[in-house]
C-alpha positions in Angstrom: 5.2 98.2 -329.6 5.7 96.4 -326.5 8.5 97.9 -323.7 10.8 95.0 -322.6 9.6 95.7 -318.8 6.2 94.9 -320.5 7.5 91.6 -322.3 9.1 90.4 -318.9 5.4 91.3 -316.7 3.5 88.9 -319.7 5.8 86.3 -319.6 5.9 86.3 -315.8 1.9 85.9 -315.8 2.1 83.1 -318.5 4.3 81.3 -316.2 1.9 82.2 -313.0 -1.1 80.8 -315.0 0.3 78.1 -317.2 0.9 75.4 -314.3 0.2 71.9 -313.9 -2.5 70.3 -311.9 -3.7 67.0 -310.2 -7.6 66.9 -310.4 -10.3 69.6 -310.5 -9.0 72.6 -309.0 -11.7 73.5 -306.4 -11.2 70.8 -304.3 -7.7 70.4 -305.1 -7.2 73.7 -303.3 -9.5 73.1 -300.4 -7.0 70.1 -300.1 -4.4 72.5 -300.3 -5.1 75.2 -297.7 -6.2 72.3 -295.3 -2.9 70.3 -296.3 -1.2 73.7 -295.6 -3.3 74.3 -291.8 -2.1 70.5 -290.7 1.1 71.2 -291.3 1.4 73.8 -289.4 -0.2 72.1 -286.8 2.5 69.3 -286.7 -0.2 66.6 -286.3 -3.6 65.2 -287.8 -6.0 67.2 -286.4 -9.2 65.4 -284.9 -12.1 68.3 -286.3 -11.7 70.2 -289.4 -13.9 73.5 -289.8 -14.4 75.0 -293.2 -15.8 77.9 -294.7 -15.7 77.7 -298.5 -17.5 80.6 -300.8 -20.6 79.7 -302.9 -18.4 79.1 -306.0 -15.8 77.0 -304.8 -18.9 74.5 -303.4 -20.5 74.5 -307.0 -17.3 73.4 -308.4 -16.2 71.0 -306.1 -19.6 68.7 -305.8 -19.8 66.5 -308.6 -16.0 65.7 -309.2 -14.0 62.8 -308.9 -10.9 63.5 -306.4 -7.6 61.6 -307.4 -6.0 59.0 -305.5 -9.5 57.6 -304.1 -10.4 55.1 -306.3 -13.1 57.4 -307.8 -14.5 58.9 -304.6 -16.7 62.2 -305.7 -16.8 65.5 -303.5 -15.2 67.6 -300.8 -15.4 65.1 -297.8 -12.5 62.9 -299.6 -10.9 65.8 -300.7 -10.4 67.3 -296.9 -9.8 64.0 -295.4 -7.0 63.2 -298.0 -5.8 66.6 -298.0 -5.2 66.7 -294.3 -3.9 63.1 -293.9 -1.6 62.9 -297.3 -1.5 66.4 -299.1 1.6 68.4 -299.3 1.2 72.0 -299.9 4.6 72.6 -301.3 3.2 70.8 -304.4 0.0 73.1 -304.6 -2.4 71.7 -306.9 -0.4 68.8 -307.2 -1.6 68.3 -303.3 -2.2 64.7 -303.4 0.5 63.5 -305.9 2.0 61.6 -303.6 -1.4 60.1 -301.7 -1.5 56.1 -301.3 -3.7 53.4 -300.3 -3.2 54.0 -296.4 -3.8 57.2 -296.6 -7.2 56.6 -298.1 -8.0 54.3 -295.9 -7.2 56.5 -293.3 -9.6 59.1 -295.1 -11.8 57.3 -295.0 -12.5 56.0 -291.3 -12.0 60.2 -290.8 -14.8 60.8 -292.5 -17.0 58.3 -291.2 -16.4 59.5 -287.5 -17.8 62.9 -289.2 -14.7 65.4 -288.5 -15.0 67.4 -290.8 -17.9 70.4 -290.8 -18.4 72.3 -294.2 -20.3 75.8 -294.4 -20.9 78.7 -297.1 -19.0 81.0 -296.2 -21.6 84.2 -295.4 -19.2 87.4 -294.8 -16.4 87.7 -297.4 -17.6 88.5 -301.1 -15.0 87.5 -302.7 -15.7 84.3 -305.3 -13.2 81.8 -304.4 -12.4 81.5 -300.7 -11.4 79.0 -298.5 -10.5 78.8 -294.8 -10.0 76.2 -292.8 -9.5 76.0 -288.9 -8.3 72.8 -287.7 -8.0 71.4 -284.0 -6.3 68.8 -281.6 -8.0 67.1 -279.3 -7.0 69.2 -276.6 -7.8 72.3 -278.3 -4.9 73.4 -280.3 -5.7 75.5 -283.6 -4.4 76.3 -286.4 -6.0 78.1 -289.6 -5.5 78.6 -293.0 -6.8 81.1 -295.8 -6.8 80.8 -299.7 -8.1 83.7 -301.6 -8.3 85.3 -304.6 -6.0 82.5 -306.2 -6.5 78.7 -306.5 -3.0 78.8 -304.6 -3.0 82.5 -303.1 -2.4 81.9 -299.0 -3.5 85.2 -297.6 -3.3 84.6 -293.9 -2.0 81.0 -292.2 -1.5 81.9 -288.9 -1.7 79.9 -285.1 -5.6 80.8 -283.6 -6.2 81.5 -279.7 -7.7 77.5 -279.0 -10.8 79.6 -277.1 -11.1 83.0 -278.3 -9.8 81.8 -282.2 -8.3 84.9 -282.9 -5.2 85.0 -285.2 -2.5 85.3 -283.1 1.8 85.4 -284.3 5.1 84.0 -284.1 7.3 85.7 -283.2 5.3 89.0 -283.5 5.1 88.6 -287.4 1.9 87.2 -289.0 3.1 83.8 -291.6 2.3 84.8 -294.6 5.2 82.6 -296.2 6.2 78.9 -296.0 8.9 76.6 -295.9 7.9 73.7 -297.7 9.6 70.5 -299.6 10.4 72.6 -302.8 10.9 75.9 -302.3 7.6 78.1 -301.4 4.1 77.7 -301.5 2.6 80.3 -303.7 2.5 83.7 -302.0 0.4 86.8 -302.2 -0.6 87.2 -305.7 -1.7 90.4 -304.9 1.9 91.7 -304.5 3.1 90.6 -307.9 2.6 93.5 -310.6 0.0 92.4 -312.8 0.6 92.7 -316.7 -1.9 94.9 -318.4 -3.0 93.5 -321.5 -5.1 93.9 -324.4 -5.4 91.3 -327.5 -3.3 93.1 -329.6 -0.4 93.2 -326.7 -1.9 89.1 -326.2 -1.2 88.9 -330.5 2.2 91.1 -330.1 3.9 89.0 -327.5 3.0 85.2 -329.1 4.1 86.3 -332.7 7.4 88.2 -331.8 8.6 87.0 -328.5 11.8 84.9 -328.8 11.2 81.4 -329.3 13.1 79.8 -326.5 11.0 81.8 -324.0 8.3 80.6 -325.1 9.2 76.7 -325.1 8.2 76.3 -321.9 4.3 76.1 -323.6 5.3 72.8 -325.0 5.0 71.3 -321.4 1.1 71.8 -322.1 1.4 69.5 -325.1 3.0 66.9 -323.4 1.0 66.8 -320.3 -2.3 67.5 -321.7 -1.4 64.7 -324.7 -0.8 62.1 -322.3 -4.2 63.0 -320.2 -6.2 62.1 -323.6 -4.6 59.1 -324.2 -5.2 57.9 -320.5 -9.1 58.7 -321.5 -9.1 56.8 -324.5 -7.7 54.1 -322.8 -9.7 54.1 -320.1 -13.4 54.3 -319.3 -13.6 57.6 -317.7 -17.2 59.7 -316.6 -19.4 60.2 -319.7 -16.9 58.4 -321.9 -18.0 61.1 -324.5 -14.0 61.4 -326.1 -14.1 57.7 -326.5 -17.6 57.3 -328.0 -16.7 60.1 -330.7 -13.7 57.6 -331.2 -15.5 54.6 -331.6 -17.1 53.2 -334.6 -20.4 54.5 -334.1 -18.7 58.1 -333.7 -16.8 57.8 -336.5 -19.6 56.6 -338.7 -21.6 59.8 -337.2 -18.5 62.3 -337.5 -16.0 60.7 -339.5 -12.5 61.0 -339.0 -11.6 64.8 -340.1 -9.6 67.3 -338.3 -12.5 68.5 -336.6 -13.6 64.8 -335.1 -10.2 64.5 -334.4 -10.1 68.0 -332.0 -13.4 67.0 -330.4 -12.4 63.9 -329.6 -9.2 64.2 -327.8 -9.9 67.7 -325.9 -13.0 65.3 -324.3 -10.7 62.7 -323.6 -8.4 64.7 -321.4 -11.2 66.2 -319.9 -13.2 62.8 -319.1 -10.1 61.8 -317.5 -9.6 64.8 -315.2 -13.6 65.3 -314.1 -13.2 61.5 -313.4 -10.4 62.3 -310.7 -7.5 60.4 -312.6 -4.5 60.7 -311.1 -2.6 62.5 -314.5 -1.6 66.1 -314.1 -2.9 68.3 -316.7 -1.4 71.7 -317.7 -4.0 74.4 -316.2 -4.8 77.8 -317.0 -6.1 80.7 -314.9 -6.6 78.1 -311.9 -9.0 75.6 -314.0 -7.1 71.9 -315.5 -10.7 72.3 -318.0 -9.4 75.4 -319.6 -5.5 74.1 -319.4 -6.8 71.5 -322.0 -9.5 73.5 -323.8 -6.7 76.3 -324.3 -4.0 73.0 -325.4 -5.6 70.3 -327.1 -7.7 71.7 -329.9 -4.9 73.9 -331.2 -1.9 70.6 -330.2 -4.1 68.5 -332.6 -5.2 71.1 -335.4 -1.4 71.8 -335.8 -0.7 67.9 -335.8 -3.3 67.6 -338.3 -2.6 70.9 -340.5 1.4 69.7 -340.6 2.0 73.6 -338.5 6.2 74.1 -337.5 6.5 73.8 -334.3 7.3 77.4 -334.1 4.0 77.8 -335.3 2.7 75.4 -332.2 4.5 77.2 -329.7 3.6 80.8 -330.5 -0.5 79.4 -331.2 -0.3 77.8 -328.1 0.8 80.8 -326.6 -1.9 82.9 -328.4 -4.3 80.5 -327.1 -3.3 80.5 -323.1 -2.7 84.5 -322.9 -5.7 85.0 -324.9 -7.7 82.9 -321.8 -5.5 84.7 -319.2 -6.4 88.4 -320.7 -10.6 87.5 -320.3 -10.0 86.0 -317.0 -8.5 89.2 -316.1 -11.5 90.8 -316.1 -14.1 87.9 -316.1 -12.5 86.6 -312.3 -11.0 83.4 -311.5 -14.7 82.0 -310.8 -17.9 83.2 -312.5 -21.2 82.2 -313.2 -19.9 81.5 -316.7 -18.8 78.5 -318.0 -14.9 78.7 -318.1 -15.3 76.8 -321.6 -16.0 80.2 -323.4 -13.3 82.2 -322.3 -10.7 79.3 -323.1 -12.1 77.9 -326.3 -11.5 81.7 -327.3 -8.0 81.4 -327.1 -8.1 78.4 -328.7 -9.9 79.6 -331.6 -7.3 82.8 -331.4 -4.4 80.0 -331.9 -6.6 77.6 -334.5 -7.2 81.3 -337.0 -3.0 81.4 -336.3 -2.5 78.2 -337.6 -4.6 78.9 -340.6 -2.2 81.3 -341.4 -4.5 84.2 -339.4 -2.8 87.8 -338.7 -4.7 90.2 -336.1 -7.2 91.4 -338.3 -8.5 87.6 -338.6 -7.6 86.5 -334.9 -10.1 89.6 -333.6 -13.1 88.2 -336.0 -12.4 84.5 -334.6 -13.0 86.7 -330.8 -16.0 88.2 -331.9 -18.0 85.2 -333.6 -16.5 83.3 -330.4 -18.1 86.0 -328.3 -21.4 86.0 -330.4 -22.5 82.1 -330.2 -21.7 81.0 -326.7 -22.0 84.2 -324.0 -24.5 83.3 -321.4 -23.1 79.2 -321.0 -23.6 79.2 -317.2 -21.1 77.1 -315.1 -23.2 74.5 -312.9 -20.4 73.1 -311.3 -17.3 71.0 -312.3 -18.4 67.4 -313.4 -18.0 64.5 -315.7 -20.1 66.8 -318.1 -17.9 69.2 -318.2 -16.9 67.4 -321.1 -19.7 68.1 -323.3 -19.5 71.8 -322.7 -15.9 71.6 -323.6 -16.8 69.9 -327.4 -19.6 72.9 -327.9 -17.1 75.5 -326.4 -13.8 73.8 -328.8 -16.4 72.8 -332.3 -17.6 76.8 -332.0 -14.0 78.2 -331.6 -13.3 75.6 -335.0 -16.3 77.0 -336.9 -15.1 80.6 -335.4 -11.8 80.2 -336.9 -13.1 79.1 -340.5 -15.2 82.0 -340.6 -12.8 84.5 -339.5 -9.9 83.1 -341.6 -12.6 84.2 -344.5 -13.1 87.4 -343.3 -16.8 86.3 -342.2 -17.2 87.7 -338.8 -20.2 88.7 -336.3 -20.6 92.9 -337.0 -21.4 95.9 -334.3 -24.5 95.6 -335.9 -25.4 92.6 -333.7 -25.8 91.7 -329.9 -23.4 92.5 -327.6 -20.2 93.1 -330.0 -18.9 96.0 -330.8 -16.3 97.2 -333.4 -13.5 97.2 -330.7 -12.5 93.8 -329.8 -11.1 94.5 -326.1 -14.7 96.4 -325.9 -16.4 93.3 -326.9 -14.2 90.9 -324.6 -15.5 93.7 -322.0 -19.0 93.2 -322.6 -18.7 89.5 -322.2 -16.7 89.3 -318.8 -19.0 91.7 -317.5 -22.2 89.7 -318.2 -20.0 87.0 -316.9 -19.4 88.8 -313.6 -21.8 91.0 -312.7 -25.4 90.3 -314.8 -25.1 86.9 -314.0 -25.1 87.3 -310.2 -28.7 86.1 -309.9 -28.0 82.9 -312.3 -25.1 81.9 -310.0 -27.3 82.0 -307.1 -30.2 80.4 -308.1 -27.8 77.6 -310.0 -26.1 77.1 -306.9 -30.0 76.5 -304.7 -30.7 74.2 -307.4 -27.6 72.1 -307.1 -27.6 72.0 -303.2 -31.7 71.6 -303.1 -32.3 68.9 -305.9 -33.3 65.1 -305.2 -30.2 62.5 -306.4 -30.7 59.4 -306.9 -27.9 56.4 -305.9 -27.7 55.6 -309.8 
């Protein structure tokens, strides 16, 4: 049985995780950490110097970057960031970004300040540090590690030597900022340990109202599918499964229907639309792959909205407990980990208890490990409908008692074990993939079309 000090550390990491975002979240926090340097600078900087890690470049190619009219890719991203971002709204950066500032952006770009580089020395998967300068030398730097919104080190560099130096004899590690504080060390905050049936505990028994909070996710994740329905965003893949020729193809059951609008909110968001989403673990994808698929199967099933809130809830702690020991980035497509939850909250709205929530996990676990991540992009939502129709199929099975056995692959009769198995395939035997992935992205001929 869970201690209350244990209750208060799960709801304090569903409220670190379960946050709303403006665009993809690799370039939004590029945006962020250089949005956080300028500001500290007091001016816009004329040369901006970044070193990013090899995961946060993957993800932040192919994406459209709000506020810019559909503009793709970091340059935009930088330029806005450091011209119109505020920090104190983290990945909310560029909320308040407007015409003149991308026109502004723009001309910076085209005068080519701004140098991009893998970073070569620091392992970890998502880093970002940005040194920007004045024309007569000035510096200022800025780190993000770790966390999409985790400021390890912001601090005034030597403008010759560039090493760190203080204020005041104190290194600034903490921010004043328009509301409140920019996310701090995350390292610092004591980390919830969980396992699925702590995950299955806390949804099913905590009290209601401290859980209600979750609904946010409906209602911001909602209104980004209806904005993709509306409008013709990326791929369009939501809206074709909408149209007449989808609905001859897939009809209109509860299944079309979950397909449908979890691509819609993510064609919106790969496009760069300027709609916040609810995230989770850092990614908007898996905010809405953890939200959308259990918002409409409970629409659709006539579920309480007790029943919403604590599936929803099942869903997004189930995707914060993988990512745990998966990492914030990975070779693996974050689809998997969060149509898992999602399949977790579906078998609960099917009237699911533990035993049936652990065989949706496993036949989750069985079908789609090894989806690698090549990057965020319009795509994304057709990796989304695979990830979201297996966690449906998942859920049906389990709610049968019809489940993938020790016997086979990688599962094993203990579900945490089996979540194990996956995240570390995820983490460490897809090393190599990530690599090469990344060489193929940065190495392959485009065309303008």
């Amino acid at each position: 049985m869970l201690t209350d000090n244990e209750r208060k550390e799960i709801l304090d990491l569903l409220h670190r995780e379960v946050v709303p975002a403006i665009g993809c979240t690799e370039p939004m926090a590029v945006a962020l950490c250089v949005a956080r340097a300028t500001e500290l600078l007091g001016e816009l900087p004329t040369h901006i110097d970044l070193h990013l890690s090899a995961n946060i470049l993957k993800n932040a190619m192919g994406v459209g970057i709000p506020c810019t009219g559909g503009m793709i890719g970091l340059p935009i991203a930088v330029a806005m960031g450091a011209i119109g971002g505020k920090s104190c709204l983290g990945l909310e950066v560029l909320r308040d970004c407007t015409a003149n500032h991308l026109a502004t952006a723009k001309r910076y770009i085209s005068e080519n300040r701004i140098t991009i580089a893998l970073e070569e020395n620091d392992p970890d998967k998502l880093f970002i540090h940005a040194v920007v300068t004045t024309e007569d030398g000035r510096q200022q730097e800025a780190t993000i590690k770790g966390g999409h919104t985790n400021f390890t080190d912001s601090s005034p560099v030597h403008p010759k030597t560039h090493s760190p130096l203080s204020r005041e004899g104190e290194r600034l590690t903490s921010f004043e900022s328009c509301a409140g504080k920019t996310e701090g060390h995350e390292g610092e905050l004591k980390e919830a340990s969980l396992t699925l049936r702590k995950v299955y505990e806390f949804s099913t028994t905590q009290q209601l109202e401290d859980l209600r909070f979750i609904l946010e996710a409906k209602r911001l994740n909602e209104a980004a599918a209806a904005d993709g329905l509306r409008e013709n965003y990326g791929h369009q893949l939501g809206k074709t499964m909408c149209s007449p020729l989808g609905r001859g193809i897939m009809g209109d059951s509860i299944f079309a229907k979950v397909l449908s609008e979890t691509s819609c909110a993510c064609d919106a968001r790969m496009a760069g639309a300027k709609i916040p989403v609810m995230s989770n673990s850092g990614s908007g994808n898996q905010g809405i792959c953890a939200t959308m698929p259990v918002v409409v199967f409970a629409r659709e099933n006539h579920n309480t909205e007790e029943e919403l809130i604590r599936a929803l809830t099942l869903s997004h702690l189930t995707a914060i407990y993988i990512k745990q020991s998966l990492g914030t980035l990975s070779a693996l497509c974050g689809c998997v980990v969060a149509s898992t939850g999602s399949g977790c909250g579906i078998t609960y709205l099917m009237g699911g208890n533990y035993e049936e929530i652990c065989h949706s996990v496993k036949n989750m676990i069985a079908n789609l490990t090894g989806m690698i991540c090549d990057g965020a992009k319009p795509s994304c939502a057709l990796k989304l409908t695979t990830g979201v129709g297996t966690a449906v199929m998942s859920a049906m099975l389990a709610i049968q008692h019809r489940y993938v056995t020790a016997a086979e692959g990688i599962i094993e009769d203990d579900v945490d074990r089996s979540i194990h198995n996956l995240t570390s395939i995820g983490s460490r035997g897809m090393d190599e993939t990530d690599r090469f992935v990344l060489d193929i992205m940065t190495h392959k001929e485009c065309s303008n079309h």
